[in-house]
MIDOSE-1310 file (N, C-alpha, C; in nm, 2 decimals, decimal comma, always signed):
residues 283
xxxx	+0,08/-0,12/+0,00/+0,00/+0,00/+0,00/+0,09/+0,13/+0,00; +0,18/+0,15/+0,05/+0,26/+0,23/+0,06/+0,34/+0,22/-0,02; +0,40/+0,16/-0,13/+0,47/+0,14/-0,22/+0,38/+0,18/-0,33; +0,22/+0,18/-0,32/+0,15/+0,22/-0,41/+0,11/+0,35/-0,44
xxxx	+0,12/+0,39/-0,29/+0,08/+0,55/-0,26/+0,24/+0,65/-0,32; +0,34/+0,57/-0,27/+0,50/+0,65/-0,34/+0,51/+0,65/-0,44; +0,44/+0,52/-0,55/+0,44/+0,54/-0,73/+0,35/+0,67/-0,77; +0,20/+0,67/-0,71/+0,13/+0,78/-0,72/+0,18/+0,89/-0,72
xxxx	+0,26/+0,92/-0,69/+0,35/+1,08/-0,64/+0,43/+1,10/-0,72; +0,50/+0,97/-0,72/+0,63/+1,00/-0,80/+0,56/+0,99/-0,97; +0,45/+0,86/-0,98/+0,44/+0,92/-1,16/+0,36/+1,10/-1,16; +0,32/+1,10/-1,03/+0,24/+1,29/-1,09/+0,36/+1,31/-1,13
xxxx	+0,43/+1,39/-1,04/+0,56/+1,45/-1,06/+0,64/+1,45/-1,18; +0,65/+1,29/-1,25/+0,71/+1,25/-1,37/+0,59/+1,32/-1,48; +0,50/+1,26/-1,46/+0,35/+1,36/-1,57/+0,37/+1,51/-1,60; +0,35/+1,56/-1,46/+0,38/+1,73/-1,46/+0,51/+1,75/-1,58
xxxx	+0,60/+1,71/-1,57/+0,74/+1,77/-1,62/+0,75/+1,72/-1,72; +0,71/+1,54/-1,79/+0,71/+1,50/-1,91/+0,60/+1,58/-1,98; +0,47/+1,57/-1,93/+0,42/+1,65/-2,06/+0,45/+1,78/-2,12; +0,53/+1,85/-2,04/+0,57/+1,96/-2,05/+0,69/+1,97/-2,15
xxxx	+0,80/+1,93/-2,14/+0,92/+1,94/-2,16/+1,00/+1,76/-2,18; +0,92/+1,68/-2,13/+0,98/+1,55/-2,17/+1,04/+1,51/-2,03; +1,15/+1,39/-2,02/+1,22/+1,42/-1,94/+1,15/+1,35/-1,80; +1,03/+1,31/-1,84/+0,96/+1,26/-1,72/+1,02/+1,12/-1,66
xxxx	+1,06/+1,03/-1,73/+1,17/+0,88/-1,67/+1,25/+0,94/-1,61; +1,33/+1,07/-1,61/+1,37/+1,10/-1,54/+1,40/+1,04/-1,39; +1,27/+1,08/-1,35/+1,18/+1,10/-1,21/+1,14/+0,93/-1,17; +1,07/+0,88/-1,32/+0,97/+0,72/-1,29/+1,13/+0,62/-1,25
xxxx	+1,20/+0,65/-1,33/+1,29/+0,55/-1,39/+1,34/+0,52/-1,24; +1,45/+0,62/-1,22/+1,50/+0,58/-1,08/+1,44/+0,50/-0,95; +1,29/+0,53/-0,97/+1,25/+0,50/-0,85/+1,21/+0,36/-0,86; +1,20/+0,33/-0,97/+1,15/+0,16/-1,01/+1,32/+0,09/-1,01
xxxx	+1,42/+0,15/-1,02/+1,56/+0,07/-1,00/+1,58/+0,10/-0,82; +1,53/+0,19/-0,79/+1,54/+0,15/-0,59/+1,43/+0,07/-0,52; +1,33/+0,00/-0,60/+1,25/-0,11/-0,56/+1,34/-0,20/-0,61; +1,44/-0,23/-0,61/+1,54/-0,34/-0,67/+1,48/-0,41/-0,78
xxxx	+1,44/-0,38/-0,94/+1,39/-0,39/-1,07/+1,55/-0,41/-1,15; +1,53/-0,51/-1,20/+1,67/-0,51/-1,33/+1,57/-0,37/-1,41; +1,77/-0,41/-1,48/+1,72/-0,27/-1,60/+1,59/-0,30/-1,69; +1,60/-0,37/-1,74/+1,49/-0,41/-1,88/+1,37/-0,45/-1,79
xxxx	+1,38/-0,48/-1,69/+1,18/-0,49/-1,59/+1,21/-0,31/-1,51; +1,25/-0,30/-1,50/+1,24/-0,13/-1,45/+1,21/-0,08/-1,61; +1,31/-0,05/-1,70/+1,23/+0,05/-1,83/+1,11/-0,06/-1,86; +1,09/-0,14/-1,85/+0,92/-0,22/-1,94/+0,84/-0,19/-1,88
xxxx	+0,85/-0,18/-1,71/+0,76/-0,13/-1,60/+0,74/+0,03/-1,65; +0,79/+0,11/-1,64/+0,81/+0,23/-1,71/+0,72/+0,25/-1,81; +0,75/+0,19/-1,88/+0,66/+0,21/-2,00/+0,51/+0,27/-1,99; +0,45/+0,19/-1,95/+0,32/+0,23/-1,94/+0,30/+0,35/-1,88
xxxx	+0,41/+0,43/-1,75/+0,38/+0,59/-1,77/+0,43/+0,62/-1,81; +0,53/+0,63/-1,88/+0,55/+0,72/-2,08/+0,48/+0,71/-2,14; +0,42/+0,61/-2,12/+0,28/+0,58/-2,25/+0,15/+0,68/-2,21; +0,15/+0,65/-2,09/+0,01/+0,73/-2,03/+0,07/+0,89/-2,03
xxxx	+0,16/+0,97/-1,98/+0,21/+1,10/-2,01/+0,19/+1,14/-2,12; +0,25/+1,11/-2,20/+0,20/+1,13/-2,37/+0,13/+1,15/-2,40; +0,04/+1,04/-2,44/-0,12/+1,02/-2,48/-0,19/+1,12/-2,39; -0,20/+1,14/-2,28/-0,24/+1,24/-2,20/-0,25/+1,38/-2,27
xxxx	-0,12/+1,41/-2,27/-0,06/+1,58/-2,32/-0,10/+1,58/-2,47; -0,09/+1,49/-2,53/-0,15/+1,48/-2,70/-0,24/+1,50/-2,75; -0,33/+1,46/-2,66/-0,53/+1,46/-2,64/-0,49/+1,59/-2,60; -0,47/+1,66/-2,51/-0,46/+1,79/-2,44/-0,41/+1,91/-2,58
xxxx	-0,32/+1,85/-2,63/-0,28/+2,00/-2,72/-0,34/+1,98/-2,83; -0,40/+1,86/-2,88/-0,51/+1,80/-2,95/-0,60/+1,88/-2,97; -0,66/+1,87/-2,86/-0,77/+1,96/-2,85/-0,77/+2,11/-2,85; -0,63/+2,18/-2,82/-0,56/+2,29/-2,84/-0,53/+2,33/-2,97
xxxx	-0,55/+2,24/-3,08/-0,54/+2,28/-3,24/-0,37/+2,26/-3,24; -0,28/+2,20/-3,14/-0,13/+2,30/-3,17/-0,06/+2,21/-3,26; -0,13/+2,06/-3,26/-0,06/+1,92/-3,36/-0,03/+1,95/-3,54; +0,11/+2,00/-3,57/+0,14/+1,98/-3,73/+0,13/+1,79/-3,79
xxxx	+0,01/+1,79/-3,82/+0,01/+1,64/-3,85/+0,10/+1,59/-3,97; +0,13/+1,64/-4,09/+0,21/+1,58/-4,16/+0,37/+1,57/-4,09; +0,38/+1,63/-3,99/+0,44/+1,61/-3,88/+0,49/+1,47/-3,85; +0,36/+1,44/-3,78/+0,32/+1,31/-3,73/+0,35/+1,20/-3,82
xxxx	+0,26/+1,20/-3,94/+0,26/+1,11/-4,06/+0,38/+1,06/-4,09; +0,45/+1,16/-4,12/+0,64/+1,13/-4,17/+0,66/+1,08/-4,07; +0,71/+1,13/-3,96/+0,83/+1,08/-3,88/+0,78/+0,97/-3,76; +0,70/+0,93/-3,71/+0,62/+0,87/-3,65/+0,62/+0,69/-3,64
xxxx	+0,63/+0,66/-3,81/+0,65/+0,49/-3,81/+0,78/+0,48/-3,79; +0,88/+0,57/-3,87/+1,02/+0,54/-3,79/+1,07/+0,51/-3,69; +1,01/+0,63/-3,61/+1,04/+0,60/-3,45/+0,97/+0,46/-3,35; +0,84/+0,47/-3,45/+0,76/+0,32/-3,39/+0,91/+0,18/-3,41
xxxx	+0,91/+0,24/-3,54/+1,02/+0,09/-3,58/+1,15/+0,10/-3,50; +1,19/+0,25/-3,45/+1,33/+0,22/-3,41/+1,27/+0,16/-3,27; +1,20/+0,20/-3,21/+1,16/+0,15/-3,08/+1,17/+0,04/-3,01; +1,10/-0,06/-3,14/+1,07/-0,19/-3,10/+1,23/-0,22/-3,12
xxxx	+1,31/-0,18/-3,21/+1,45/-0,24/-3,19/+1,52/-0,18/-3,07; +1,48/-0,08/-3,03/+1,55/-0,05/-2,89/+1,52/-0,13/-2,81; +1,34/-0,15/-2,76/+1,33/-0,28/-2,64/+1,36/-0,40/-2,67; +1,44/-0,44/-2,78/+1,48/-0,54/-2,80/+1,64/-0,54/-2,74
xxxx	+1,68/-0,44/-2,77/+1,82/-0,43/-2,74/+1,86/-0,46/-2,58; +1,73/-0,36/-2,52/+1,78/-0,38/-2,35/+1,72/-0,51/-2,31; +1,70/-0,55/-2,34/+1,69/-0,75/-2,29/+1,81/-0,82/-2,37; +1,88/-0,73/-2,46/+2,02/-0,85/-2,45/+2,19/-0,78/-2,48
xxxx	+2,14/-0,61/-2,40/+2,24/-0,59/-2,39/+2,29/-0,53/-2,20; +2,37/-0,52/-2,16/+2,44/-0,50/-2,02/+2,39/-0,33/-2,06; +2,27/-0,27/-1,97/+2,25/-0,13/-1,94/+2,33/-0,07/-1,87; +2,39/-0,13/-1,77/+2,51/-0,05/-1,69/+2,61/+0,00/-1,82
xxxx	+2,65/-0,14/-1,86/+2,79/-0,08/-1,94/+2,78/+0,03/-2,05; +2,65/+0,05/-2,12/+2,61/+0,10/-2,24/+2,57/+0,21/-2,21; +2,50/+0,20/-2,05/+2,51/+0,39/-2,01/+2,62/+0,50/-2,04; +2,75/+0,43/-2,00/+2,85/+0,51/-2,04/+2,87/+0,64/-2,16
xxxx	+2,80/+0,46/-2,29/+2,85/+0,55/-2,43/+2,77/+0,65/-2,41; +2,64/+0,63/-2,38/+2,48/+0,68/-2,42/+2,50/+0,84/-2,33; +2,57/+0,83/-2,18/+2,61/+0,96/-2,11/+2,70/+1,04/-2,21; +2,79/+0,99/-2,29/+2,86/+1,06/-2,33/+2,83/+1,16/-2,47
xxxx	+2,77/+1,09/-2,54/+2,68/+1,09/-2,65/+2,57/+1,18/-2,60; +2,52/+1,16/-2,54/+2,40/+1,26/-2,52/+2,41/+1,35/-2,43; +2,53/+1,37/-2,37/+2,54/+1,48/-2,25/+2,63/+1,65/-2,40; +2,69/+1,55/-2,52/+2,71/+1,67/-2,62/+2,57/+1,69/-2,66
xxxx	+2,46/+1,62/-2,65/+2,35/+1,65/-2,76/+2,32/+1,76/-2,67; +2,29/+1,76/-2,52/+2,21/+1,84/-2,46/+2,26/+1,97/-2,45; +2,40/+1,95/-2,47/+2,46/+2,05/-2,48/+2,47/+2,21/-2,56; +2,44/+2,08/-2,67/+2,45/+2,18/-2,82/+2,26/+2,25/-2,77
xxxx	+2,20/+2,13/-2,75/+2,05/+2,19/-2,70/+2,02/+2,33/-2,60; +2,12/+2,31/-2,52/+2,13/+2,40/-2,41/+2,19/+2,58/-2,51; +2,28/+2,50/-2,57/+2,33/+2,68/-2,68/+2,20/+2,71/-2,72; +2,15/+2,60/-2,79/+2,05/+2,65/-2,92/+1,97/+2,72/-2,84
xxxx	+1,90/+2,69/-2,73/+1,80/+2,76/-2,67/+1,84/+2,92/-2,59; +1,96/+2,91/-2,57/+2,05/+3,05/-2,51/+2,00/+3,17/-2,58; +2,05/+3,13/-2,67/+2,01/+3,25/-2,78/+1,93/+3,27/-2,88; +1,84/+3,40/-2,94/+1,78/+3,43/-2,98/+1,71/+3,42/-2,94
xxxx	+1,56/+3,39/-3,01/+1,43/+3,39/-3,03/+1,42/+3,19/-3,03; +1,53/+3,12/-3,00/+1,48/+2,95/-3,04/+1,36/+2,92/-2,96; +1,27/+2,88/-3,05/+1,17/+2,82/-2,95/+1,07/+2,96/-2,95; +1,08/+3,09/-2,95/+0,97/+3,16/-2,89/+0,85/+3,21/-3,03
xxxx	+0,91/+3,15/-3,11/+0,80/+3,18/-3,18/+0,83/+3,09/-3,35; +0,68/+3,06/-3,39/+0,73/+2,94/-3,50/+0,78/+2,98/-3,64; +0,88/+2,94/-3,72/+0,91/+3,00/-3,82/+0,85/+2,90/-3,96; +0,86/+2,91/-4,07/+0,81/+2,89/-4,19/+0,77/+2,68/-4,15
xxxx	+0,66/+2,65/-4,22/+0,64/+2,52/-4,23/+0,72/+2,42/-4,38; +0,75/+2,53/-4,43/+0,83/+2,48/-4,54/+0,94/+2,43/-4,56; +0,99/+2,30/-4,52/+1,11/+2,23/-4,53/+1,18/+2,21/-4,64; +1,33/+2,22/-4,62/+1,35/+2,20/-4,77/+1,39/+2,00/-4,73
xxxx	+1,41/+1,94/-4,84/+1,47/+1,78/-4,83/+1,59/+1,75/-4,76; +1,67/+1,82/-4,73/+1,79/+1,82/-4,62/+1,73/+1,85/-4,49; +1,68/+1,90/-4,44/+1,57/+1,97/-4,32/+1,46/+1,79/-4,28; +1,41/+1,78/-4,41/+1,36/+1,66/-4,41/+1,38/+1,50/-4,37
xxxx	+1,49/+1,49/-4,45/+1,62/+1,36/-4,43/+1,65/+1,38/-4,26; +1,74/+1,49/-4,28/+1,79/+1,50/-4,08/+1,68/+1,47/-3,98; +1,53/+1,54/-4,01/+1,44/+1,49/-3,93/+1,38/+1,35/-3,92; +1,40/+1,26/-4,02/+1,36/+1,12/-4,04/+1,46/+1,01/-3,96
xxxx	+1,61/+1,10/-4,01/+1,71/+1,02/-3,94/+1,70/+1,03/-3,83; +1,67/+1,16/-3,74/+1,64/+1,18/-3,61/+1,58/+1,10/-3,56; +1,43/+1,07/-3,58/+1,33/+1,03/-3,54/+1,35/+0,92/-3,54; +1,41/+0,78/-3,62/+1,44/+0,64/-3,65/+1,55/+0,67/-3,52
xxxx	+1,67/+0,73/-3,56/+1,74/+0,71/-3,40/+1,68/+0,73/-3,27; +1,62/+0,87/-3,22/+1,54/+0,87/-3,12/+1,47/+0,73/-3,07; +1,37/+0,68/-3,15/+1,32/+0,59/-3,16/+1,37/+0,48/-3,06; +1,49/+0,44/-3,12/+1,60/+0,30/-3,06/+1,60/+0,38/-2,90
xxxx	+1,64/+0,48/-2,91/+1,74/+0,52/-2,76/+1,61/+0,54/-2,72; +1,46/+0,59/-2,73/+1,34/+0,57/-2,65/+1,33/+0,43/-2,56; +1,30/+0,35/-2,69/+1,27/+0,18/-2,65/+1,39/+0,14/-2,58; +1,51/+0,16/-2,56/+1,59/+0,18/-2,51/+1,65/+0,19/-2,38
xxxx	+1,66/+0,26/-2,39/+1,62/+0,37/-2,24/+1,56/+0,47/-2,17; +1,48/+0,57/-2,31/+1,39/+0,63/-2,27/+1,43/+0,80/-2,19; +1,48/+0,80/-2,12/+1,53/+0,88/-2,01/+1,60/+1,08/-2,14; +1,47/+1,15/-2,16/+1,47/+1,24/-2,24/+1,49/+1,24/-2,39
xxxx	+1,38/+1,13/-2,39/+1,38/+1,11/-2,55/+1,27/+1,21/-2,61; +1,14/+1,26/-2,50/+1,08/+1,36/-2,56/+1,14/+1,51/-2,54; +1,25/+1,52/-2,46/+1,31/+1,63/-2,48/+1,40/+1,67/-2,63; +1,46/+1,54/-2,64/+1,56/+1,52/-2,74/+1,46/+1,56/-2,91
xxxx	+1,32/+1,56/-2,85/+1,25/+1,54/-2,98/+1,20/+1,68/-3,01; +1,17/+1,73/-2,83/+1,14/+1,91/-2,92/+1,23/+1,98/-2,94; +1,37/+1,90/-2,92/+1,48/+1,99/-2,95/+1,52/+1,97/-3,12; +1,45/+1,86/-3,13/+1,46/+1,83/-3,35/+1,39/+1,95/-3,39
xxxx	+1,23/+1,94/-3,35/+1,16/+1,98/-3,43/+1,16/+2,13/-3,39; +1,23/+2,22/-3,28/+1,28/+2,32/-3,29/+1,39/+2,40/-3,36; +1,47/+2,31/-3,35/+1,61/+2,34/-3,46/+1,58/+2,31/-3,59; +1,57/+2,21/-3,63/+1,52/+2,13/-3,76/+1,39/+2,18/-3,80
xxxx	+1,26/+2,19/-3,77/+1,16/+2,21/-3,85/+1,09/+2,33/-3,75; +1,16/+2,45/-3,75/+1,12/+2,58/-3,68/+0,96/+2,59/-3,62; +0,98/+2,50/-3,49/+0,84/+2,48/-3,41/+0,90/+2,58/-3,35; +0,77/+2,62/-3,29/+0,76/+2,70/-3,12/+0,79/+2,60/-3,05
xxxx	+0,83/+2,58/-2,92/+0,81/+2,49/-2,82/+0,64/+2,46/-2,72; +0,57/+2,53/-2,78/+0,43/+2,46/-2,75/+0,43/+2,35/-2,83; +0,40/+2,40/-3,01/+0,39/+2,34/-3,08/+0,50/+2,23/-3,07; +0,58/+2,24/-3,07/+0,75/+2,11/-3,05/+0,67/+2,02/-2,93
xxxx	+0,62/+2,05/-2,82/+0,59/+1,98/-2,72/+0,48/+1,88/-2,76; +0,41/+1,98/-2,84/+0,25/+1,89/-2,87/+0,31/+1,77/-2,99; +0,36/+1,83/-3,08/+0,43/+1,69/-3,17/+0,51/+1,58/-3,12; +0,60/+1,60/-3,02/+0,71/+1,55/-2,95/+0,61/+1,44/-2,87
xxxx	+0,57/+1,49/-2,81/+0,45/+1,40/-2,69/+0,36/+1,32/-2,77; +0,32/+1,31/-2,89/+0,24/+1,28/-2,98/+0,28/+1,16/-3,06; +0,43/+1,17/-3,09/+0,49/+1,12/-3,18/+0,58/+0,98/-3,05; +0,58/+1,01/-2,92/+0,63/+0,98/-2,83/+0,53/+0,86/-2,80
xxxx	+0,41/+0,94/-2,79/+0,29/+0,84/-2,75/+0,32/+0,71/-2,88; +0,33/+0,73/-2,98/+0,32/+0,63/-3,11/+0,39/+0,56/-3,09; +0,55/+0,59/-3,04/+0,67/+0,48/-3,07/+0,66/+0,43/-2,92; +0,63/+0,43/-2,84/+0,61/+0,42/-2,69/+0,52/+0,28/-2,69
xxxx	+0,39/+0,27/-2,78/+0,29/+0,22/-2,81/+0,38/+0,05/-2,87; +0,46/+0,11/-2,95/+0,58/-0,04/-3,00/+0,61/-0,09/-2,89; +0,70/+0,01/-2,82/+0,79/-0,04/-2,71/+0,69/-0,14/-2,63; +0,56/-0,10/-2,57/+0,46/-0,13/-2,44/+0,42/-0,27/-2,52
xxxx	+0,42/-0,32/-2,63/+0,33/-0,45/-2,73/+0,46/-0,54/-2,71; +0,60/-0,45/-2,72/+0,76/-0,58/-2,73/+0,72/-0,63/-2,59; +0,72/-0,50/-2,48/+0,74/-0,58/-2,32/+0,64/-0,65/-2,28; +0,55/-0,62/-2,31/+0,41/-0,71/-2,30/+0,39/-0,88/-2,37
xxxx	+0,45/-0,88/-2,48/+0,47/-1,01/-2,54/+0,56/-1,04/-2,46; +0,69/-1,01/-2,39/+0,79/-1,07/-2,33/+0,79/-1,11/-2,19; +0,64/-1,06/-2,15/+0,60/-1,06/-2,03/+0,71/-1,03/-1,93; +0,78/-0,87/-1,94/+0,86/-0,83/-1,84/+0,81/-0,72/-1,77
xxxx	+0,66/-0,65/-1,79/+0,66/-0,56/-1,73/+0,54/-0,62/-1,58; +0,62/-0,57/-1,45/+0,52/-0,53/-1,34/+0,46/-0,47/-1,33; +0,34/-0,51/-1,37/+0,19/-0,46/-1,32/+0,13/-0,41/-1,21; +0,18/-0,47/-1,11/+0,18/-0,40/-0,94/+0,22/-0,30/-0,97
xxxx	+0,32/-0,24/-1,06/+0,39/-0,14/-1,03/+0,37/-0,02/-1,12; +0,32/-0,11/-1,22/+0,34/-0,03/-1,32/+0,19/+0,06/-1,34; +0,11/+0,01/-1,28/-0,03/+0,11/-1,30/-0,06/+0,18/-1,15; +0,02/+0,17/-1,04/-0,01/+0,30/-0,96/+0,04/+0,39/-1,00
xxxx	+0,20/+0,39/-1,09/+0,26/+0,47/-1,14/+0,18/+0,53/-1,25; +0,14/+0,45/-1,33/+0,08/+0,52/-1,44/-0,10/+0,60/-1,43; -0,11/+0,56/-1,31/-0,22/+0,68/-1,28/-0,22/+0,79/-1,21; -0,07/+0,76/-1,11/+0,00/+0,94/-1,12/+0,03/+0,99/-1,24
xxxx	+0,03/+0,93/-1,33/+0,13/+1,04/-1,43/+0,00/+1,09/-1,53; -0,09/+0,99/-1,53/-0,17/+1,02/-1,60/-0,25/+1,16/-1,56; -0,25/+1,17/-1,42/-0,28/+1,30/-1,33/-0,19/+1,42/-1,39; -0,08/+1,35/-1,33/+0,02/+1,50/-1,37/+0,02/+1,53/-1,51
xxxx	+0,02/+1,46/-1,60/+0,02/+1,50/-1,75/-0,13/+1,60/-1,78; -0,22/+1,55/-1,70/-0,34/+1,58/-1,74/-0,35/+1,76/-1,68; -0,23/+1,79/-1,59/-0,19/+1,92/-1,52/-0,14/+2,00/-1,58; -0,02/+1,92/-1,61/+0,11/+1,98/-1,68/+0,08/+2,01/-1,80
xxxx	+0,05/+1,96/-1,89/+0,02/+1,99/-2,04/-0,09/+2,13/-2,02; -0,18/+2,14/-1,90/-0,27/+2,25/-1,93/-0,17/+2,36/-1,93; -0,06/+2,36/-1,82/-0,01/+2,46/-1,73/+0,08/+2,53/-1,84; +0,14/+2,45/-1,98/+0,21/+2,44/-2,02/+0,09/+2,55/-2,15
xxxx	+0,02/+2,49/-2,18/-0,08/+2,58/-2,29/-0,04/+2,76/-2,21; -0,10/+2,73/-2,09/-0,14/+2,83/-2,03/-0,02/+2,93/-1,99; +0,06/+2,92/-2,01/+0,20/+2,98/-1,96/+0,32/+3,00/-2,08; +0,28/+2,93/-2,18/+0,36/+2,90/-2,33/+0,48/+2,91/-2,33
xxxx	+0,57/+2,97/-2,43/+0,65/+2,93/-2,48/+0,80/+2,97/-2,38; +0,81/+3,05/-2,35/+0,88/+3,13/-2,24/+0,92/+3,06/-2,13; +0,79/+3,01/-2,05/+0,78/+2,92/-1,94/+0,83/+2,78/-1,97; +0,79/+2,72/-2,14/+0,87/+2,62/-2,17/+1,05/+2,62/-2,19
xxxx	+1,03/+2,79/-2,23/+1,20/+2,76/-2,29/+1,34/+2,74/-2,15; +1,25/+2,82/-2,02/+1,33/+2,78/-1,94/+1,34/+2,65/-1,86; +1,22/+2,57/-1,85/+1,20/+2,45/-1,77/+1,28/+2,30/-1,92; +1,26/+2,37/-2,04/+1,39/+2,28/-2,11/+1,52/+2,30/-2,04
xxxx	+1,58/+2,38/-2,07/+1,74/+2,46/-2,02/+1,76/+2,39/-1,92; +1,65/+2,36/-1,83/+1,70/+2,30/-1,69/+1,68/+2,15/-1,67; +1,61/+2,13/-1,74/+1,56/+1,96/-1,76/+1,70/+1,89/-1,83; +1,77/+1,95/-1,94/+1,92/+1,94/-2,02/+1,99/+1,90/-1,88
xxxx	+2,04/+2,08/-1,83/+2,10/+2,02/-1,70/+2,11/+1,88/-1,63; +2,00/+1,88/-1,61/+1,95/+1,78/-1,48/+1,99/+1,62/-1,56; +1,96/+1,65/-1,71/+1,94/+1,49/-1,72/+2,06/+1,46/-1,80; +2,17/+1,56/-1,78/+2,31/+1,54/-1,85/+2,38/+1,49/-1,67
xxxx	+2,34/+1,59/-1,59/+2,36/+1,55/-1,44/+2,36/+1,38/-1,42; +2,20/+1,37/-1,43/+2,16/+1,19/-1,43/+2,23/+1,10/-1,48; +2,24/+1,15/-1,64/+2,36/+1,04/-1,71/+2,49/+1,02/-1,67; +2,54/+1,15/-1,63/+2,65/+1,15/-1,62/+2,74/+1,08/-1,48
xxxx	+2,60/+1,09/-1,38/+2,63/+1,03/-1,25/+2,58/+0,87/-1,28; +2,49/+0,83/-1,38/+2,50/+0,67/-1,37/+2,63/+0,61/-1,40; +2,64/+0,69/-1,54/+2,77/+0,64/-1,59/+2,92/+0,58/-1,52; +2,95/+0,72/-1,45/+3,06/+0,72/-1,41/+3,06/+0,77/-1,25
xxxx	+2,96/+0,78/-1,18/+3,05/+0,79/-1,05/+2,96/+0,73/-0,98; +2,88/+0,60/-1,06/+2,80/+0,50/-0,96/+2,93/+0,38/-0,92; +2,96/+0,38/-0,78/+3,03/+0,25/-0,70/+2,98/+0,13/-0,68; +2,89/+0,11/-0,70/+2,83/+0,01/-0,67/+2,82/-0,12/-0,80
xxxx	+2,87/-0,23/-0,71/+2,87/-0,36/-0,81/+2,75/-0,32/-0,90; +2,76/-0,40/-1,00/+2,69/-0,40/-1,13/+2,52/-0,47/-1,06; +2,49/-0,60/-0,99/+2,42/-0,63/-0,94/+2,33/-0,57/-0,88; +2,39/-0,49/-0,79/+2,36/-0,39/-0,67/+2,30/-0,27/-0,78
xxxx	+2,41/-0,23/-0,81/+2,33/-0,09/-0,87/+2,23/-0,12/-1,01; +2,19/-0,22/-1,06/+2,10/-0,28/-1,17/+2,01/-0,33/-1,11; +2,00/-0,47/-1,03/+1,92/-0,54/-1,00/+1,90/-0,59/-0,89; +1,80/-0,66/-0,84/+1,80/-0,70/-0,71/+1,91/-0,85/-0,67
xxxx	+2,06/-0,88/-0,64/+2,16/-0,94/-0,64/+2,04/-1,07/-0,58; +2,04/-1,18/-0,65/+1,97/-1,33/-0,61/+2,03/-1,41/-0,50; +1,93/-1,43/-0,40/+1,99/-1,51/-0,30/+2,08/-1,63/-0,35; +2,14/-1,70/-0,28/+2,24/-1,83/-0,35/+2,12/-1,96/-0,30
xxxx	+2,12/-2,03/-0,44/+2,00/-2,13/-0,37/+2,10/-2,25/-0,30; +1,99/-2,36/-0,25/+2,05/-2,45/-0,14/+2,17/-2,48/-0,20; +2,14/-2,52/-0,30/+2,26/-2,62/-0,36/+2,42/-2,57/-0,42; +2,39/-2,43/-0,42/+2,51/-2,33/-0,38/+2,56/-2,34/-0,27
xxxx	+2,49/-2,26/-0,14/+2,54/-2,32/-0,06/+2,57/-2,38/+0,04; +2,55/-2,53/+0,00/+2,64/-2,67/+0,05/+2,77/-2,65/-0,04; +2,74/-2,62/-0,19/+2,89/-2,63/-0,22/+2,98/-2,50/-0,13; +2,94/-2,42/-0,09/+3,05/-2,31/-0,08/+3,05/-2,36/+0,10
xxxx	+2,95/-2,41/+0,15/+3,02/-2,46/+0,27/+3,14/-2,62/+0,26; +3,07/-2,66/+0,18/+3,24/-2,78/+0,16/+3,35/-2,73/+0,10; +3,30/-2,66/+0,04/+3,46/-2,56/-0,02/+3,52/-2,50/+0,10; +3,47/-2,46/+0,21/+3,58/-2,39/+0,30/+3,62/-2,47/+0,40
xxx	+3,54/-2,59/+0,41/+3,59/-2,68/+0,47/+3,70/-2,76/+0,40; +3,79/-2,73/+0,33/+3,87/-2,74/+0,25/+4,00/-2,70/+0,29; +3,95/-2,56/+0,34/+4,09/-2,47/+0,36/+4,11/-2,48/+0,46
């Protein structure tokens, strides 16, 4: 019961900030790896509030008019497809060791993300819908990669996405939010059908969580209409921070055995130890 009531809190909290700005695993993710969850049953548990945040904020700006749908159309099956190859990936690759590349790699993306928003006008107001085919291409390739590193790991992939469609296809950051979240909800939808056929996600866990978030998204996307572009450009800036911070502390300055800090380390069954008690009776 109380492990039910701390998901509730913790997915609002993730809701509020994901529908906003992304970035909401942030918040879910950790707290499903301190119930002692391996990596791939912590992100599959996950899933379902990234799925519910999204879909939430989507329906919300939806109804807001703010969705560029040929938007959607283009880039959208990509990222479905890269997805399901990402939650494929974290069931047969080591997430401790691969955090590393992924911190290092994405701690320049956020980086460059963090200039782009510094200066000028990025984000405060939307420029021409007219792409040329180079503008085009980079956004497709984006979106297929995003995709993987979503199903993946997840942890500011809808940030990483209104930072495309702001650089790349001159959104506002309302509008970038409402596509990002939209397009999030789609490839999310892959990811939730891989873990579900693999039967890795917990369900105890995974729907107290996901009816905080479904709260908080159902807050945060208003707060976010209501307050616009401004209020979005600095709660990005700081979300960058925070989740270059996060990566960068999984990566490299977690101490803890690989066991310990991934999963919950397996008692030794009987038959272990009798051998490890005849073995010392040895010495």
């Amino acid at each position: 019961m109380v492990t039910s009531i701390a998901l509730l809190i913790v997915g609002f909290a993730g809701g509020f900030l994901g529908s906003e700005v992304g970035a909401g695993s942030m918040i879910t993710l950790p707290a499903l790896f301190f119930l002692g969850l391996s990596p791939a049953t912590a992100v599959a548990t996950n899933i379902l509030s990234a799925w519910s945040i999204n879909a939430v904020a989507a329906f919300e700006y939806w109804k807001n008019k703010k969705i560029q749908y040929d938007i959607i159309f283009h880039l959208a099956p990509l990222a479905f497809v890269g997805a399901i190859l990402g939650s494929r990936l974290i069931t047969q690759i080591d997430a401790q060791k691969a955090s590393s590349i992924v911190a290092v790699l994405f701690a320049v993306v956020f980086l460059l993300i963090f200039i782009v928003f510094r200066k000028g006008m990025a984000g405060l107001q939307a420029g021409s819908h007219r792409y040329s085919h180079l503008r085009k291409f980079m956004a497709a390739g984006g979106a297929f990669i995003l995709g993987v590193y979503g199903g993946f790991f997840s942890v500011g992939v809808t940030t990483l996405f209104i930072a495309l469609f702001v650089v790349l296809l001159r959104r506002s950051l309302v509008e970038a939010a409402a596509d990002a979240v939209t397009i999030s909800a789609v490839f999310l939808t892959g990811s939730m059908v891989e873990f579900a056929a693999g039967n890795i996600i917990n369900y105890n866990l995974a729907i107290p969580l996901a009816i905080g978030s479904v709260i908080g998204a159902y807050i945060g996307s208003r707060v976010a209409l209501k307050f616009g572009n401004h209020w979005l450009r600095g709660l990005v800036m700081a979300m960058v921070i925070l989740v270059v911070i996060k990566l960068g502390y999984s990566a490299f300055l977690s101490t803890q055995p690989d066991c310990e800090a991934t999963e919950t380390c397996p008692a030794p069954s009987a038959a272990a130890a009798t051998q490890t008690i005849s073995a010392n009776k040895n010495y």
